[in-house]
MISESE-142620 format. One record per residue (C-alpha): residue number from 1; residue in one letter; x, y, z. Coordinates in steps of 0.25 Angstrom, whole numbers, plus 5000, padded with zeros to 4 digits. Example, Ala and Ser with C-alpha at 12.3 -4.5 7.8 and 13.67 -1.06 7.14 Angstrom:
BEGIN
<1; A; <5049; 4982; 5031>>
<2; S; <5055; 4996; 5029>>
This chain:
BEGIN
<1; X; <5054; 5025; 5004>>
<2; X; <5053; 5039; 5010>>
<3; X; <5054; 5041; 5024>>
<4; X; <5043; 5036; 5033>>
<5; X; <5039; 5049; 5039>>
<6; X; <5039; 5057; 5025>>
<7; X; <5031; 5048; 5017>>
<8; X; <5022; 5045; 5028>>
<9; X; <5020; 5061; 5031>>
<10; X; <5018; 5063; 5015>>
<11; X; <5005; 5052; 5018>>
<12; X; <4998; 5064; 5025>>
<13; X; <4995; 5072; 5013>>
<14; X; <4991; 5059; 5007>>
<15; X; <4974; 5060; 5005>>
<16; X; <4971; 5044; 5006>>
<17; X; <4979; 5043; 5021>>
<18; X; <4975; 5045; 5034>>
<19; X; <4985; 5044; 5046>>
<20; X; <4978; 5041; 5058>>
<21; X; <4987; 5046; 5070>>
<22; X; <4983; 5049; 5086>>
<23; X; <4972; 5060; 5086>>
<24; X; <4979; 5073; 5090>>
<25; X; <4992; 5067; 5085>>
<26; X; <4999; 5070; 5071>>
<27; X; <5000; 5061; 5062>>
<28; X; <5015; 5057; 5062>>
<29; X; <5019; 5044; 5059>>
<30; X; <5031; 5039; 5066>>
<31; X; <5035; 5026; 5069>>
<32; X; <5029; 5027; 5084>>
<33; X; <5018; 5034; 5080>>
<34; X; <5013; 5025; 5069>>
<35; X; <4998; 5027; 5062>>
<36; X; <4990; 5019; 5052>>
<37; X; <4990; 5026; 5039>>
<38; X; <4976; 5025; 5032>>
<39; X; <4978; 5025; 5015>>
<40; X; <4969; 5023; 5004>>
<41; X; <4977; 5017; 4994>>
<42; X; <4966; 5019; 4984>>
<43; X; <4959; 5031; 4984>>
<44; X; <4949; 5027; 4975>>
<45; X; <4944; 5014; 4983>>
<46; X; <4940; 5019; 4997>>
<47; X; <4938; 5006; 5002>>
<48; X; <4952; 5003; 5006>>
<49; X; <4961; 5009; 5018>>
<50; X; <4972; 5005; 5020>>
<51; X; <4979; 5008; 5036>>
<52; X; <4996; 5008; 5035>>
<53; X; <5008; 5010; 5046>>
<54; X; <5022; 5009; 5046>>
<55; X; <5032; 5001; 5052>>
<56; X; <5046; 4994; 5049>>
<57; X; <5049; 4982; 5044>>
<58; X; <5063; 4973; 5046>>
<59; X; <5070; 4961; 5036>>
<60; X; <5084; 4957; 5040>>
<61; X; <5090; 4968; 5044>>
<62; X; <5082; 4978; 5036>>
<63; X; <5070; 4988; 5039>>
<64; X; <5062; 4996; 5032>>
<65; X; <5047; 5003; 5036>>
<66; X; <5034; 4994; 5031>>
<67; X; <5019; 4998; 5032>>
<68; X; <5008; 4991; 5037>>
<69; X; <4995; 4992; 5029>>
<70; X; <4980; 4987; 5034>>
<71; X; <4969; 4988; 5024>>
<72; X; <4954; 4983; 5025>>
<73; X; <4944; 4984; 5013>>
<74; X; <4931; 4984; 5017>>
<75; X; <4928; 4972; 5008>>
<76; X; <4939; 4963; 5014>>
<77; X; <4937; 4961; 5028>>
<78; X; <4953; 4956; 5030>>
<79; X; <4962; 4968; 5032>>
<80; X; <4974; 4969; 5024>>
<81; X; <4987; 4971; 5029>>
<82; X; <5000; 4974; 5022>>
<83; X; <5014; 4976; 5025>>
<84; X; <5023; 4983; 5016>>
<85; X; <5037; 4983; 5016>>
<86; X; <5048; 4987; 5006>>
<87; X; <5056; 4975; 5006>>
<88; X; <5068; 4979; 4998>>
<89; X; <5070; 4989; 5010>>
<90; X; <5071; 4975; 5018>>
<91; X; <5078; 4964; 5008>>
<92; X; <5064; 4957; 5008>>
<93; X; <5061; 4949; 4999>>
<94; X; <5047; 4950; 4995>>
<95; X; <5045; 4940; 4983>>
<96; X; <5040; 4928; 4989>>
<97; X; <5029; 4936; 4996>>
<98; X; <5026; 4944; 4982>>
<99; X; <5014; 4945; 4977>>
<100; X; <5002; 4932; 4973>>
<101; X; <5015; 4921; 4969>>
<102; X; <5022; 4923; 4982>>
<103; X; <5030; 4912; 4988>>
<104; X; <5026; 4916; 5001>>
<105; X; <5015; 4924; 5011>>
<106; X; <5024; 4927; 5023>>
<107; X; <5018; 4924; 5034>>
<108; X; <5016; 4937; 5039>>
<109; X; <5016; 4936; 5054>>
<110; X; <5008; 4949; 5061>>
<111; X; <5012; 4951; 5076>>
<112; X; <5001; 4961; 5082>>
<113; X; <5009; 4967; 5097>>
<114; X; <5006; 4955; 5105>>
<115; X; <4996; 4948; 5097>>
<116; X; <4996; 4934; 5093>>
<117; X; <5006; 4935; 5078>>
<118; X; <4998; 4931; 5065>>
<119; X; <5004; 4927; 5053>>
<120; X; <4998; 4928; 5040>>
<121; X; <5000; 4926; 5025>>
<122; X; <5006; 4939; 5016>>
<123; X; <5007; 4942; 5000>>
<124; X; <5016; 4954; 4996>>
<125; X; <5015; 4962; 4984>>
<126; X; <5022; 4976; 4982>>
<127; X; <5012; 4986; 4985>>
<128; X; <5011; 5003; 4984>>
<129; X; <5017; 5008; 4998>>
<130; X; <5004; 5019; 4998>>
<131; X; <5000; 5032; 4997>>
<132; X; <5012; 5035; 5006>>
<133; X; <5024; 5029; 5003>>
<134; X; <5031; 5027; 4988>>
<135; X; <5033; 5015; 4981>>
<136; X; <5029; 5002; 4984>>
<137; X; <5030; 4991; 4994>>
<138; X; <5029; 4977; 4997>>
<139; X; <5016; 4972; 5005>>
<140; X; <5013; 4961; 5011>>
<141; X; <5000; 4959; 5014>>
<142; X; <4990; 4950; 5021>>
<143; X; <4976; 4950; 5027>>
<144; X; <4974; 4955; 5044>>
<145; X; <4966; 4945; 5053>>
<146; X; <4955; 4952; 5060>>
<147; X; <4960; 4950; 5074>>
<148; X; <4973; 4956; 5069>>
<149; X; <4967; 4968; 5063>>
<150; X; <4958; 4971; 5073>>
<151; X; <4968; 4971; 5082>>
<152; X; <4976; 4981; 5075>>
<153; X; <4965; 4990; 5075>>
<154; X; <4965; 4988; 5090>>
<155; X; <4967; 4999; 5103>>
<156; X; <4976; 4987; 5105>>
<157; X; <4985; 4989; 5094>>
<158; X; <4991; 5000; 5096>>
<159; X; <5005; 5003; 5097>>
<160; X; <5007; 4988; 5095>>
<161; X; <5018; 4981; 5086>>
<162; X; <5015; 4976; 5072>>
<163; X; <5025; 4966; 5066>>
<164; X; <5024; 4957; 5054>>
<165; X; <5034; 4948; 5051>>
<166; X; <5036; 4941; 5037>>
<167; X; <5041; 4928; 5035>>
<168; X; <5052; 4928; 5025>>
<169; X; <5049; 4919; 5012>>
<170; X; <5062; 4912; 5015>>
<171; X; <5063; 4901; 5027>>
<172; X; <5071; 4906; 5039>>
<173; X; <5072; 4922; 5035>>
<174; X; <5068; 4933; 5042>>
<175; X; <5056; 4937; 5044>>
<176; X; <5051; 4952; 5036>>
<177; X; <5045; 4960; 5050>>
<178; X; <5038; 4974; 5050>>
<179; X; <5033; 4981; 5064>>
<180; X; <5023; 4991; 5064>>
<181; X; <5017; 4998; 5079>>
<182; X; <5001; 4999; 5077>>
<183; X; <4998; 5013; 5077>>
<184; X; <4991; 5018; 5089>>
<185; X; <4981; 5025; 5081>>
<186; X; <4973; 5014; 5074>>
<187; X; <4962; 5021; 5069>>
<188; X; <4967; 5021; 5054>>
<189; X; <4969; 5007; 5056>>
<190; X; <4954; 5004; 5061>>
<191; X; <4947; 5013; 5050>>
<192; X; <4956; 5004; 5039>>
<193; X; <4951; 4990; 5044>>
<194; X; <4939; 4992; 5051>>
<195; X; <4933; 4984; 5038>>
<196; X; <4941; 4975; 5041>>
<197; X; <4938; 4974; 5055>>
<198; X; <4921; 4975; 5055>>
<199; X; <4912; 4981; 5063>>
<200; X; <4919; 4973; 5076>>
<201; X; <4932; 4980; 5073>>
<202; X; <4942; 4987; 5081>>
């Protein structure tokens, strides 16, 4: 993968993305200063946005950067949420999770700052990286609780830690994790899922 910055500079000349950032502030993404990136993977269907931001993720004694990625169409009042990896960069081992055979579905378990942790089920598929990185990627993905969601889209939110953790498909391994800080402009966020969220959204 190219570096962080670079590809991520090259998504400002990129029509279908939106960087929302601190007003008066330039959009510069660094890994204190993160931002939700705002993408329309199809620019032929303008019913679907989809809100990314970055962060790291560790197996073993490997890391590597992973994406976060919310979506809500309009017709599905359940948000999406993916998390994408490369997992050769990580020695994961992504077949039992891959795709409608899979052995196993996680569980995914979602810790919010200091919320109460969830844990859901996950199917994984390789996926396009988007509009602004090359190649392809692994997702796992899985459907948001309301609560959850619209606590994300929250004043509350803000600047607070994000960590998912994977449970291995073998018994007694370690766990895949990926942290991501909430952006402290949530803006982007809350025009993505505000479908998703209703009319008593944040």
């Amino acid at each position: 993968m190219r570096p962080l910055a670079f590809t991520l500079l090259a998504a400002l000349f990129i029509p279908s993305l939106t960087v929302y950032a601190h007003a008066g502030d330039d959009a510069i993404i660094t890994p204190a200063h993160p931002v939700w990136l705002l993408e329309r993977p199809d620019v032929d269907s303008p019913m679907l946005t989809t809100a990314r931001t970055f962060g790291d993720s560790t197996y073993n004694d490997f890391h590597t950067k992973a994406s976060l990625e919310i979506s809500c169409h309009p017709r599905n009042p359940t948000a999406g949420l993916a998390l994408q990896i490369e997992p050769q960069s990580l020695g994961f081992d992504i077949e039992p999770f891959h795709g409608p055979d899979a052995s196993t579905s996680g569980p995914l378990r979602i810790a919010t700052g200091k919320r109460t942790a969830i844990e859901l089920a996950v199917s994984g598929v390789w996926a396009y990286a988007g509009s602004f990185q090359l190649g392809t990627v692994f997702a796992f993905s899985t459907q948001v609780p309301r609560d959850e969601l619209a606590y994300w889209a929250s004043d509350a939110s803000r600047g607070q830690t994000l960590k998912l953790l994977l449970a291995p498909a073998m018994a007694g391994g370690k766990p895949l994790t990926a942290t991501f800080t909430l952006p402290a402009n949530n803006n982007g966020l809350k025009k993505v899922i505000q479908p998703c969220l209703g009319a008593a959204g944040a």
